[in-house]
N, C-alpha and C positions, 0 to 999 in steps of 0.2 A: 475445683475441677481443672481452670486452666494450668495450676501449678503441677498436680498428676500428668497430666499429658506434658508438660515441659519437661519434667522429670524422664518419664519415659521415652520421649525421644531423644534426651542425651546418653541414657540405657543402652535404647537400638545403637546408637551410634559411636559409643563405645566399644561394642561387642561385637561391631563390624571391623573392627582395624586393630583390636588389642590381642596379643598372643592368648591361650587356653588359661583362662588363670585358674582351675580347677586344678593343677599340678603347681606345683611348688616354686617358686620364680627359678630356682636354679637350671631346673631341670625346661624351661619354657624358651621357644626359639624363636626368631622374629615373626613378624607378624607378616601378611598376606600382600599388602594394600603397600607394599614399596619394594626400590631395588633391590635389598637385601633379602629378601623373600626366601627361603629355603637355607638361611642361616640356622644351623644347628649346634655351633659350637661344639661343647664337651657334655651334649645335654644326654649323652650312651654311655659315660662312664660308668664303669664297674665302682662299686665300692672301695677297692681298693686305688681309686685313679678321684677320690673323690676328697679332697685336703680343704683342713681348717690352718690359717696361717694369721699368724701375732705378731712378726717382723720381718725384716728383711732376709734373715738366714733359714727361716722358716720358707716364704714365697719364693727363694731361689732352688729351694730342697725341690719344692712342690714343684717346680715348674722343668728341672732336672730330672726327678725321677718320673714324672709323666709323660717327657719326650712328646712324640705327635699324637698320644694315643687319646682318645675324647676322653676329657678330665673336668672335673671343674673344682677351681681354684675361693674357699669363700672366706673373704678377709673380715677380719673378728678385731672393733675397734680402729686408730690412725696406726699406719704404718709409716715412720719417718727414715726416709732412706740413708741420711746421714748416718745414723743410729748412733746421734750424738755427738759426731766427730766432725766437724765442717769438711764441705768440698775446699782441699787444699786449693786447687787451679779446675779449669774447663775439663782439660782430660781427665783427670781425679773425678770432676763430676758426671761425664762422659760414662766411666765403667760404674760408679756407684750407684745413682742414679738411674741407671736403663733397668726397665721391667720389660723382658723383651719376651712377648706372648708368643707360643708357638702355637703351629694349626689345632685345631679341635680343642680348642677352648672357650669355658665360661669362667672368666673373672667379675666375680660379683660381691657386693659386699653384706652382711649380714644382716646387719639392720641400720636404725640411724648411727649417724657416727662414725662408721666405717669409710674408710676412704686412705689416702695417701697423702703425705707430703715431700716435698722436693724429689715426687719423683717424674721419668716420662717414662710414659706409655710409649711400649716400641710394638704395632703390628707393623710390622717390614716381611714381604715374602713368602707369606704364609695365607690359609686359607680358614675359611670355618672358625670365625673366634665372634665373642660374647662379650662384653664391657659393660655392666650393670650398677646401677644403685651406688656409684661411690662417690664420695666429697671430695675432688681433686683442688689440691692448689697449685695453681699453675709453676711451675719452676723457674725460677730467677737463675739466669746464668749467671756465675758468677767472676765470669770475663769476657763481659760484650766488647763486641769490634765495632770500633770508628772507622767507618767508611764517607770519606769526603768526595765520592763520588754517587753517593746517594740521594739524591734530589738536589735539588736547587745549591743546599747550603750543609750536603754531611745529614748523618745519621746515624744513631747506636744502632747494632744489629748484634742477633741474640740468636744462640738457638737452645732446644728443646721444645718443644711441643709438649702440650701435659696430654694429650692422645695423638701420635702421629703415624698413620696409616699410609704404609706406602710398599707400592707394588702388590697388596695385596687384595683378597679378593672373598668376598659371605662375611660382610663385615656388620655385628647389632650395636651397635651404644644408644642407651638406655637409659634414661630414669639417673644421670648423672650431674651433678651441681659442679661448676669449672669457676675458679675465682681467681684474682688477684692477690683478694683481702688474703691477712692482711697486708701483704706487698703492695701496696697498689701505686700508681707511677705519681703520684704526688707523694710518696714518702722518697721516691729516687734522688738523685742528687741531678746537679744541671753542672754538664762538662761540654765544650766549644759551641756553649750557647744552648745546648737539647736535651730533654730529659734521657739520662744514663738509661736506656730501655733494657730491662732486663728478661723480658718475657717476649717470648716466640708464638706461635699459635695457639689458640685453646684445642681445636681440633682441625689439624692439618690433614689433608687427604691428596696425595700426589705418585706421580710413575708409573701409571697405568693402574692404579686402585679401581677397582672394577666390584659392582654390585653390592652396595652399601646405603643401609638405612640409618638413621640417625633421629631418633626421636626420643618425647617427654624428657629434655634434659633442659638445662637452666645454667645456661652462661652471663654470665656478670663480671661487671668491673672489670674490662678485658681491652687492648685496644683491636691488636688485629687477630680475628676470630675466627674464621673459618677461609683457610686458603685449599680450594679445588681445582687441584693442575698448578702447576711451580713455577712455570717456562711457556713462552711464547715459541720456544722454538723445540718444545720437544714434541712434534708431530705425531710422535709414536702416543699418545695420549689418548689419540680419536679413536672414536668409538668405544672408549673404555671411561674411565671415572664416571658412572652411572650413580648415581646417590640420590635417595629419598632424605629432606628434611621435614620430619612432621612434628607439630604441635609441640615445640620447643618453645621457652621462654627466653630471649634475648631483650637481658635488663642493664641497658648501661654499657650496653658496648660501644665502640666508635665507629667499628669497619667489618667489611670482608665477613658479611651476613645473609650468604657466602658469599667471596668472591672468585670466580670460574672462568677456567680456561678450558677449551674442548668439550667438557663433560656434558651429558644427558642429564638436567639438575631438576628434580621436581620439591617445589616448594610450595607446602597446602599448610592449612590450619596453626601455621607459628603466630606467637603473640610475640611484639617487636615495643619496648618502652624506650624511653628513652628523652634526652634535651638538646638540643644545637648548644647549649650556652651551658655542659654541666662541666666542674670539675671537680674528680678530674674524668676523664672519659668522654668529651662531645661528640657527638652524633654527628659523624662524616657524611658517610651513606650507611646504607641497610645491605641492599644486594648490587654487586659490581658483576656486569656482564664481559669480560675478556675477549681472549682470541675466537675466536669460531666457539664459543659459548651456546647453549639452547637452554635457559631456562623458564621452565613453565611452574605459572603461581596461581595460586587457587585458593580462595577464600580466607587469605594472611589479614592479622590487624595491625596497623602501626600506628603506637601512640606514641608520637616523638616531638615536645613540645617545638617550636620554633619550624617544625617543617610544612611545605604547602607544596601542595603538588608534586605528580611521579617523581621528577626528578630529585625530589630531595632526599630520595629513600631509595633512587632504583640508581642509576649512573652505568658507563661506561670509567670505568677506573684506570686507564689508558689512553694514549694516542690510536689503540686500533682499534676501531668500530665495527667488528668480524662478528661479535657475538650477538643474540636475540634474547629477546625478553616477551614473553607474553601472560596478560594476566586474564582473568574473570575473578570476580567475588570479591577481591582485596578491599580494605578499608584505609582511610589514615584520616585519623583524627574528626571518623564519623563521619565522614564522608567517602564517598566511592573514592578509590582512588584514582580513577584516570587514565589519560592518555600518558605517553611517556616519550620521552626524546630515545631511547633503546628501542630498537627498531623491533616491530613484534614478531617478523619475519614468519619462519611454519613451523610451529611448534611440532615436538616428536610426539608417537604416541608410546605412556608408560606401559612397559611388559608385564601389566599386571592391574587385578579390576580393584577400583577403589571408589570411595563415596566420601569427599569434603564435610565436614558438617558447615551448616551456615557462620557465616563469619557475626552473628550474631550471638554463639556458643562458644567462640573459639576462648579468649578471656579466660573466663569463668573452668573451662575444661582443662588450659592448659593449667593454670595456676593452682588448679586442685590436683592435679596428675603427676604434671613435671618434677624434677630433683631428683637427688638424694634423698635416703630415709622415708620415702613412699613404700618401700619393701621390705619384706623380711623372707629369711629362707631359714628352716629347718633340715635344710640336707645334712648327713653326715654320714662320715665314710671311713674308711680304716688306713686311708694315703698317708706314708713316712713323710711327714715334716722333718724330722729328728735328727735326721742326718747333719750335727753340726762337726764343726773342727775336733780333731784329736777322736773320733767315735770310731771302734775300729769293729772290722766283720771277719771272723765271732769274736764278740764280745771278749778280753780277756777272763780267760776262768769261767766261760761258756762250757754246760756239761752238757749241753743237746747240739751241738756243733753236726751237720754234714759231711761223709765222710767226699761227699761231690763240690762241697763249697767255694768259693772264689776267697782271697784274702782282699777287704777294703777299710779303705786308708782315707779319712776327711782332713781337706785342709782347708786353711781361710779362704783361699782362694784355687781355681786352678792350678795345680803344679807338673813343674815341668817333669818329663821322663828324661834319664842320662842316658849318657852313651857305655857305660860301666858300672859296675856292681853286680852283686848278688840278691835275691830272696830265699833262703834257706826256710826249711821244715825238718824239724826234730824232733823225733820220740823223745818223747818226755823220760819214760824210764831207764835208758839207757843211752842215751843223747846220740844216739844213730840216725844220720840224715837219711831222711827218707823220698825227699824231692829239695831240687837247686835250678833257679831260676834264671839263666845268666843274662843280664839285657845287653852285652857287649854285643861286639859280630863275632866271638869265637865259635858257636854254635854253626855258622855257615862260612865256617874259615876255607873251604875249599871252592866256595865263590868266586869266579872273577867277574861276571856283572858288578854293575854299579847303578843298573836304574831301579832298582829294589830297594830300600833302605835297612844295611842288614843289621842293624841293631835294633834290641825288642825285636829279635825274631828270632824264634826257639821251632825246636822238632817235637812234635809231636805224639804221643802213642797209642791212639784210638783204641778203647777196648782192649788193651794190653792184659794180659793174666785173665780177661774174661770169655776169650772166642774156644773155641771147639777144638781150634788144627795146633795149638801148640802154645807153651808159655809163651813165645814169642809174638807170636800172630797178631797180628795188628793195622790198623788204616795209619801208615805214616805222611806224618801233612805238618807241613810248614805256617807254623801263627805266630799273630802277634801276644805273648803273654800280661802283659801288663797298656791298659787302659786309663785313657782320665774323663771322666764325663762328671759335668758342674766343677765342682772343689772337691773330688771324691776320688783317685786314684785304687782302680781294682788290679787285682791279680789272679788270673788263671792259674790255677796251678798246673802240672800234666796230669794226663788224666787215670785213674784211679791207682794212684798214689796210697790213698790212707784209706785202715782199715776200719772197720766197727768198735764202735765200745775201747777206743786207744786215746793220749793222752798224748797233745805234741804243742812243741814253743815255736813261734816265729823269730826270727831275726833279719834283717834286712839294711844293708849298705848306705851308707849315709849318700852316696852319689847317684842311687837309682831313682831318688827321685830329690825334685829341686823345689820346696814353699816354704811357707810357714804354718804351725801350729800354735794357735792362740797367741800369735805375734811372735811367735821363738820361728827360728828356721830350724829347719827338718836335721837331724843331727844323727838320723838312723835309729834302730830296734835293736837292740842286745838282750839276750837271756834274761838277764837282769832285769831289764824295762818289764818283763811278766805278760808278756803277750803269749800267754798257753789258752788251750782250749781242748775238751774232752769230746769224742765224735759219739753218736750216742747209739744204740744196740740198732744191730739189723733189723731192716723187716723181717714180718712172722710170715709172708704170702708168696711163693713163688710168683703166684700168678694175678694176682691184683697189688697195681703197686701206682702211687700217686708221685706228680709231681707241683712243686710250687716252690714259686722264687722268692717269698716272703714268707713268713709264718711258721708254725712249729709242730703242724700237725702231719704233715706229706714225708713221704718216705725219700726221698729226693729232690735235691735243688737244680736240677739238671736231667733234662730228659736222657742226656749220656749215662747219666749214675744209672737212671731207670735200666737203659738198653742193657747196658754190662750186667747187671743184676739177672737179666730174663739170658742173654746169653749164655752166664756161667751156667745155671741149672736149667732152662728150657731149649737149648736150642736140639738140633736132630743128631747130636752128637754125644749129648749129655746124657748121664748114667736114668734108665728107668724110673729106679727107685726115686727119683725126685715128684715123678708124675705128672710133666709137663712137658714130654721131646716130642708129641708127634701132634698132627694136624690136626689131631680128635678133641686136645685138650686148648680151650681158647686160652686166651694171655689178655691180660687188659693192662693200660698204663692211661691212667688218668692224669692230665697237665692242667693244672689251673690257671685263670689269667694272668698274664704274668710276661715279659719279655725275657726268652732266652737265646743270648747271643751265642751260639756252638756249633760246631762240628760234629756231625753224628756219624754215627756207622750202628749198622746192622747187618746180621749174618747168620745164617742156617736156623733161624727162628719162625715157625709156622702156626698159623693162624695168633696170629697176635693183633690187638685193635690200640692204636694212639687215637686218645680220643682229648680234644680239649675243649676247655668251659665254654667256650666263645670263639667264634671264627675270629673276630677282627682284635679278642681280647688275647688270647695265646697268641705270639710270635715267636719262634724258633726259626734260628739261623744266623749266618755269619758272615761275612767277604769272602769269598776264595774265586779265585777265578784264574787261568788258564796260566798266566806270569808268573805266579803266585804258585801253584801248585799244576802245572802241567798232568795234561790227559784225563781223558776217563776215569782210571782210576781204580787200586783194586787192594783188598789187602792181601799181606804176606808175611811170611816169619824176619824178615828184615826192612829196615829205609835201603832202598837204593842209593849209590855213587854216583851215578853218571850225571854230569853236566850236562844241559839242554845243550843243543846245536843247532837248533834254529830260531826264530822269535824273536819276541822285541828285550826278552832277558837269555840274551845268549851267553851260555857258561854261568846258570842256578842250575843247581843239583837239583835234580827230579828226586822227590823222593818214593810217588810210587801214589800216595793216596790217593791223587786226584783232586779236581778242582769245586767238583758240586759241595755244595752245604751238606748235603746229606748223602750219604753211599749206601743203598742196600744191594746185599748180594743172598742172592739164593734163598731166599724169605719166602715159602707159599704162602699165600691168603694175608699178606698183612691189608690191614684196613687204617689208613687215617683220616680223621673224621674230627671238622667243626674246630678248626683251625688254620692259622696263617704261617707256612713255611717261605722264610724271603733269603734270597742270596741278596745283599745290598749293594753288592757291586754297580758303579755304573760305566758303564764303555768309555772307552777314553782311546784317543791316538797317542797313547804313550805306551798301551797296553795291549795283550793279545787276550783278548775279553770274553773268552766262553765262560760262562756262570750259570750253573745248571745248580739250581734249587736243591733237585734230586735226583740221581742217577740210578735207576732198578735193573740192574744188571742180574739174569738169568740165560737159562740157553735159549736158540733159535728153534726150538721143536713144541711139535703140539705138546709135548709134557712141561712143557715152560711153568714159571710161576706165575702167582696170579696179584695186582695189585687193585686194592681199591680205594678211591678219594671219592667223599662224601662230605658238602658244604665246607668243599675245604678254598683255599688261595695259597695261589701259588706265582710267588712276585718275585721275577727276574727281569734278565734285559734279554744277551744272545743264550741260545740254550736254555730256556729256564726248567722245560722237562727233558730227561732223556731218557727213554723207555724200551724193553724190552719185554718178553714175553707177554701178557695177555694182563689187558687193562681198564678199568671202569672207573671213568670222572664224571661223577651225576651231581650237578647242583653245586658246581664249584667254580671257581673263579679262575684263570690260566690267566697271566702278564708276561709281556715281552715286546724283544721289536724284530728281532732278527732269527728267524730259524726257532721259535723260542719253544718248539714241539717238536720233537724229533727223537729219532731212534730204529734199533732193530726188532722193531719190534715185531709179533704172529698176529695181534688185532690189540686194537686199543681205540674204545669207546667213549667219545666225550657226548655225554647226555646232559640237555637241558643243563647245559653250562655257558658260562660265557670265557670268551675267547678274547683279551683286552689288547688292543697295539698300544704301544706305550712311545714315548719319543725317543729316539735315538740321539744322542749326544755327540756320536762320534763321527755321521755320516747325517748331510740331508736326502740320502735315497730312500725307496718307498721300505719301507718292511717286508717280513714275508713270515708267513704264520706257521707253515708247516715246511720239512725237510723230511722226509721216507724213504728209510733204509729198511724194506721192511721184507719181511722171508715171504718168497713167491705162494702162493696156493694156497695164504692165507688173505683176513679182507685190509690187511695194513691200519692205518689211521682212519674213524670215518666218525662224523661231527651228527648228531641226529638232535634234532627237536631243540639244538642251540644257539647261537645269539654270538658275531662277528662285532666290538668296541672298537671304540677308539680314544683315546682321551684327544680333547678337543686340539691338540696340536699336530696331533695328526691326521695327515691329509690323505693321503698314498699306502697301500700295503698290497702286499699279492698274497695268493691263495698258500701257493705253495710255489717252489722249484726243487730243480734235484739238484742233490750230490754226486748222483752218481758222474762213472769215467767209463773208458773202456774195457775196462776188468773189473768192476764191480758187478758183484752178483746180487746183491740185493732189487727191491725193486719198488718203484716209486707208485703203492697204490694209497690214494687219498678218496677220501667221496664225504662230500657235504650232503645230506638229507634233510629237507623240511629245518632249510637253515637260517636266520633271520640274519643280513649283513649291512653292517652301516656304510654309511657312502664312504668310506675313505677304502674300502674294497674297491682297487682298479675294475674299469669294466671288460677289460680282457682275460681279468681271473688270474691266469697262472704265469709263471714269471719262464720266459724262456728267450735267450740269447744266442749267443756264436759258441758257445760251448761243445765240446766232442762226448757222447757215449754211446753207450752201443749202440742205442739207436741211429744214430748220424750224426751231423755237424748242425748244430743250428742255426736257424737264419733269422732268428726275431731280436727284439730292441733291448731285451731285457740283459744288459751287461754282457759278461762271457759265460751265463748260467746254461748249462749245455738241455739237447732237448730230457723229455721224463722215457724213462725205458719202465714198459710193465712186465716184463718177462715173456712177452709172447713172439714169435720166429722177428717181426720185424719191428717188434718196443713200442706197436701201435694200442692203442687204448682199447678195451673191450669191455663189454657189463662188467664183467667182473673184477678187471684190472686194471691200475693205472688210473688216471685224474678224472673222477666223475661228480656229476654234481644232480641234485635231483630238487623240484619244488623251492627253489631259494626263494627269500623274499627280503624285504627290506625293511627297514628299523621297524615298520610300523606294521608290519605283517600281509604288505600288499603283493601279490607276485611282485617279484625284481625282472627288471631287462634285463636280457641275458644275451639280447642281442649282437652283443661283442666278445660274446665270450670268445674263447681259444678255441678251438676244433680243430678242423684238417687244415695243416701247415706243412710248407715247402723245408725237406731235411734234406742236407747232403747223404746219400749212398755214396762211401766209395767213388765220391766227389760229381756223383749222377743225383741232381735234382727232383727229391718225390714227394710225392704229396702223403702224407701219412695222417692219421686220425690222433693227434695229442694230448686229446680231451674231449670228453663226452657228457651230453645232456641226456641223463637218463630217462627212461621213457615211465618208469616204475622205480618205486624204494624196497622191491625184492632183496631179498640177503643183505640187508640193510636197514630196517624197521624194526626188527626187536632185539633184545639181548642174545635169546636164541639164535638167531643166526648170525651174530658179528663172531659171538665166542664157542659158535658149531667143533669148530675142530681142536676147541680144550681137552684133551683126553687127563691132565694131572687131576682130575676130581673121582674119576672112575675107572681110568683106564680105558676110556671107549670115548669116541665124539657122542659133545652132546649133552657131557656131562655136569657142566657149570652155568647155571644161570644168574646171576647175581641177582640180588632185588633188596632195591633200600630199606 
């Protein structure tokens, strides 16, 4: 009986602290009861983000082609990073050696056996990663530095870490075995008297590593094992390196179990073995308290032969006696442990509920739990490992080729782009070039800027041969044609180039790009070489058409191929007989998960739906921003000539396209829906940085067009929407930091969305969420039943300000309703300065942002117009103080000082509560107000 109830409450107490193990370990995310708490890694990858990996050209595929997206990585078997070839020198071992984890990741290993050698684990910078189940052996540098000013008498010093966490932040490791063996430092050699150390940390954590747990893992044979915070003197540390150590087996190490500088360090339930007198590895200390250190310990055992009392397990490892240590429950060597010369000072309290088990369980628990080879995962996924050297995209002698496809190119490693050359495409039956690549600068030979880099940069011809107004007609836009991401060199072709069911050869410049293939250097593509490929028959559907950037069944590799397709036969221009030019008939284009980096355009196509698999799985979009491709943005039967003449690239040819990722012009009713559009630009003081995601350019009248975004994201910096005529964002995500909503728009509705500030890189000023340029007598921009962000670095942002001047006819109406705003919403709301418009001269803090004019005789605020706010509340849905808001403020008149109404706390959410009345005066659905109601 008594062994049932022993049984069962090691049960309970398991099940209190271990992740869901009802789901599959890959898929399972830290646990509750430590720092790391809300660690998810790659545990939402799709299928196709989800890779089996056998070596090292495999793991770097995997870890390239998954970029930030949640993946997870599961290694089958030893991965040896040499892959047989020794590290020539430290920097040889430097690039071979690094497994550097990007965000949203689970690296986990398959079952026993699995693990790595001579490699390090790089989390640097990143967020959201998973370290699981794997058998590391620690990495031996293989040119440690003598430093003779390291202690008393010199010192080897090494680096790599076999996990080294730094500046990063949702960090799991797991159920992972760290060894020596068999390197261990009595096999080393003894140079100027000291063992040649060639091993660095087992698991290093430093530079402001922030929220990290660290359990059932088993370090051995190790000397310095866990260093938390690097530096005495890097300040910037506090409050951050936050780390849970639980119920880990520390067998044989010597030190730094852990040792902690700054950090928030909770240490419960580890089993600590060990000897004062072993070699090789003797038992220094257990846990070193540092600089301003707070480490709290609860219910640890240490069995370390030759030790007695606190001190011989706890220490200050230093001259500064800054740090704390407080214990309850500990043991050593069956007995309490004690009082401690580490000062117990005030222990913090952990952000998060937990239950020790007794340190009469801890033994027995950890040593059945801990390691390597405790798990196994059955996940599996359809993720491109395969991507090795020499493997080209399409396949030579591919007869299902895209006629939208990119040309890619593997090499051993990263290769460089030239400054010259060609990539040609040739019909195969008649060797007529059909597209030519030039990466020279001849393509912007009429440039005199020089902060652009004009080589790899081609003109563009959006939609060419597919829009409505002319062969020529097209979005001209300035890109970069040719990419290298991992060891993989792509190339953009222009865009719709080649046709259906044709036959064409690649050939390509020995200078356009610089590596090796399979040890040869790159020597170029000729005819000869047999790089052909057949595009395969049209779709059969006007109107249903798929896209996906892997795989062989989707009509499209390119939401562009899609658009051109629905343009040619669907748009309002296009002949009847197709049976898809008017409003009546829907259009669907399905995108599957998938990353697509492009330039879009869309035009004269009505009711059409982009619909993709997954909000955070579908990404479409590309850089462009305002240096890059100047203005707005429109298309035309030609590119433009003229040189800019003002900006930070003064003298680039504008060629007309504009700078958003995406152009729609004269679209009724499109709907995108359950996807992520990013312009990836980010601001910079070298650039003139508008980046608008998407720009929906229609007229300014009640027959305007209609757009709608449903659970979609939308991630920019300045500009990320620009909108005109009549708009519904229900259930969707907006990012930005400057103006990053804005436009001309008749009404445009963000419901039950959120609204995210994001940091600005190029200025520490507050942000400002909205700008309204919007046609008078409609209800402009108005926020209902949604939700004001911030990511946590930002502190500052305003409601809104204008643009307007003295001649601007637009007008600045805004209104939040029943809005929910996080504190980094200043509490005066709205941004207004010394600026001139028609309203007057203004007299508030806010820079030279002039006052807001709502179109009324003197630009003062009214229910109906102008800066209104109704019912706001705060993150947690309490009314907000509103107490500061902006109201009646002092405007210059014609240099006579008046008090005028700026902005207003509405009394009621009238003309502003439902769809019906934001989008009352839509007449394009009927011809009469009234006529469009949207509903999800």
């Amino acid at each position: 009986m008594r062994t049932a109830q022993r049984l069962s409450c090691i049960a309970a107490l398991l099940a209190a602290s271990l992740p869901a193990w009802g789901l599959d370990a890959a898929l399972q995310t830290a646990p509750t009861d430590g720092w790391g708490a809300g660690t998810t890694g790659g545990s939402a990858a799709t299928p196709d983000h989800i890779y089996t990996v056998h070596n090292r050209a495999e793991l770097l595929n995997a870890l390239a082609n998954g970029g930030t997206a949640p993946k997870i990585i599961k290694v089958a078997g030893t991965i040896d990073m040499t892959e047989g070839t020794p590290f020539a020198s430290t920097a040889d071992q430097k690039v071979r050696a690094r497994v550097r984890l990007t965000s949203n990741t689970t690296l986990i290993g398959e079952g026993p056996g699995a693990g790595f050698v001579n490699a390090w684990i790089d989390i640097s910078s990143v967020s959201q990663v998973i370290v699981r189940n794997l058998h590391l052996v620690a990495p031996c540098d293989v040119g440690p530095i003598w430093d003779p000013t390291d202690g008393a008498t010199g010192n080897w010093n090494s680096q790599y870490d076999a996990i080294g966490i730094v500046s990063a932040t949702q960090v799991w490791i797991d159920r992972n075995t760290i060894t020596d063996a068999p390197v261990t430092d009595d096999t080393l050699p003894i140079e100027n008297g000291k063992t040649k150390q060639c091993h660095d940390g087992a698991i290093d954590i430093t530079k402001g590593a922030d929220l990290i747990t660290v359990s059932y893992n088993v370090l051995t044979a190790h000397d310095k094992t866990m260093l938390i915070g690097g530096s005495d003197s890097l300040t910037s540390d506090a409050g951050k390196l936050r780390v849970t150590i639980a119920n880990n087996v520390f067998d044989g190490v010597t030190q730094r179990v852990p040792r902690v500088r700054f950090g928030q360090v909770h240490v419960f339930n580890n089993y600590f073995v060990g000897s004062k007198t072993a070699t090789p590895y003797p038992h220094l200390y257990s846990i070193g308290a540092g600089k301003a250190s707070n480490i709290l310990s609860q219910a640890n055992v240490f069995a370390v032969d030759g030790a007695a009392g606190c001190d011989s397990v706890v220490t200050y490892p230093s001259s500064d006696h800054t740090g704390v240590f407080q214990d309850s429950g500990s043991m050593l060597n069956g007995a309490a442990l004690g009082s401690c010369s580490v000062a117990p000072g005030t222990a913090f309290v952990p952000g998060y509920v937990f239950k020790p088990r007794p340190a009469a369980l801890v033994k027995a628990n950890a040593l059945a739990q801990a390691g390597a080879g405790k798990l196994t995962t059955q996940i599996s996924g359809s993720g491109n490992v395969g991507d090795v050297a020499g493997t080209k995209v399409p396949a030579a002698n591919e007869t299902g080729a895209y006629t939208d496809t990119r040309l890619a190119l593997s090499f051993d490693a990263a290769p460089l782009i030239g400054t010259t050359g060609r990539i040609n495409v040739y019909r195969a039956s008649d060797d007529v070039l059909v597209d030519s690549i030039d990466v020279s600068s001849a393509p912007s030979s009429t440039d005199t800027q020089t902060v652009l880099a004009r080589t790899n940069l081609e003109i563009d011809a959006l939609g060419l041969g597919a829009m409505p107004d002319g062969a020529t007609f097209a979005r001209y836009v300035w890109y970069r044609p040719v990419s290298v991401t991992g060891s993989t060199a792509t190339v953009k072709l222009h865009n719709n180039k080649l046709d259906f069911g044709t036959a064409y050869y690649v050939t390509m410049d020995a200078s356009v790009l610089s590596g090796t293939i399979k040890g040869a250097a790159f020597a170029g593509i000729t005819k000869a070489d047999g790089w052909k490929f057949t595009t395969r028959a049209a779709p059969t559907s006007y109107t249903q058409l798929s896209v996906d950037d892997n795989g062989t069944t989707a009509n499209f590799r390119t939401l562009q191929g899609a658009l051109n397709w629905v343009m040619k036969y669907c748009s309002t221009n296009s002949p009847s007989s197709y049976g898809c030019n008017t409003v009546a008939t829907p259009k669907v284009i399905s995108v599957a998960n998938g990353n697509y980096p492009e330039f879009n355009v869309l035009r004269k196509v009505s009711n059409l739906s982009i619909v993709g698999e997954s909000r955070d799985g579908v990404v479409v979009g590309d850089e462009n921003f305002e240096s890059l491709n100047s203005g707005s943005g429109a298309s035309a039967a030609s590119a433009a000539t003229a040189l800019s003449t003002s900006g930070k690239t003064l003298g680039h040819r504008v060629l007309g396209g504009g700078r958003a990722s995406f152009l729609i012009e004269t679209a009724d009713l499109l709907t995108l829906q359950n996807f992520t559009l990013k312009n990836p630009h980010e601001r910079s003081s070298s650039w003139d940085n508008q980046a608008e995601t998407i720009y929906f350019n229609t007229s300014t009248t009640a027959a305007a067009a209609r757009l709608v975004a449903k659970q979609m994201a939308f991630y920019s910096q300045q500009d990320t929407l620009q909108l005109k005529g009549y708009n519904w964002f229900y259930q969707s995500l907006i990012a930005g930091n400057v103006d990053f909503i804005w436009g001309n728009v008749m009404a445009s509705l963000f419901e039950e969305s959120e609204i995210r500030s994001v940091p600005d890189p190029a200025s520490s000023s507050p942000g400002y969420v909205v700008q309204s340029r919007a046609t008078a007598g409609d209800k402009g921009f108005v926020f209902l039943n949604s939700t004001l962000t911030a990511d946590p670095a930002v502190s500052q942002a305003y409601l809104a300000r204008s643009g307007g001047t003295t001649s601007t006819t637009y007008v600045d109406n805004v209104a939040f309703a029943n809005t929910r705003m996080g504190s980094h919403i200043l509490p005066v709301g709205w941004c207004v300065g010394t600026g001139t418009s028609k309203t007057g001269v203004g007299t508030g803090s806010c820079g030279s942002n002039p006052p807001p004019w709502s179109g009324t005789t003197d630009g003062a605020v009214t229910d109906t117009a102008g800066w209104r706010e109704f019912g706001s509340m705060d993150a947690s849905g309490a009314p907000l103080d509103v107490s500061a808001r902006l109201g009646v403020a002092s405007v210059k008149v014609n240099s006579v000082a008046t008090s005028l109404a700026l902005a207003k706390l509405l009394g009621s959410a009238t003309g502003l509560s439902t769809r019906a009345e934001v989008f009352q005066n839509s007449t394009i659905a009927t011809g009469a107000p009234g006529g469009w109601v949207p509903a999800p």
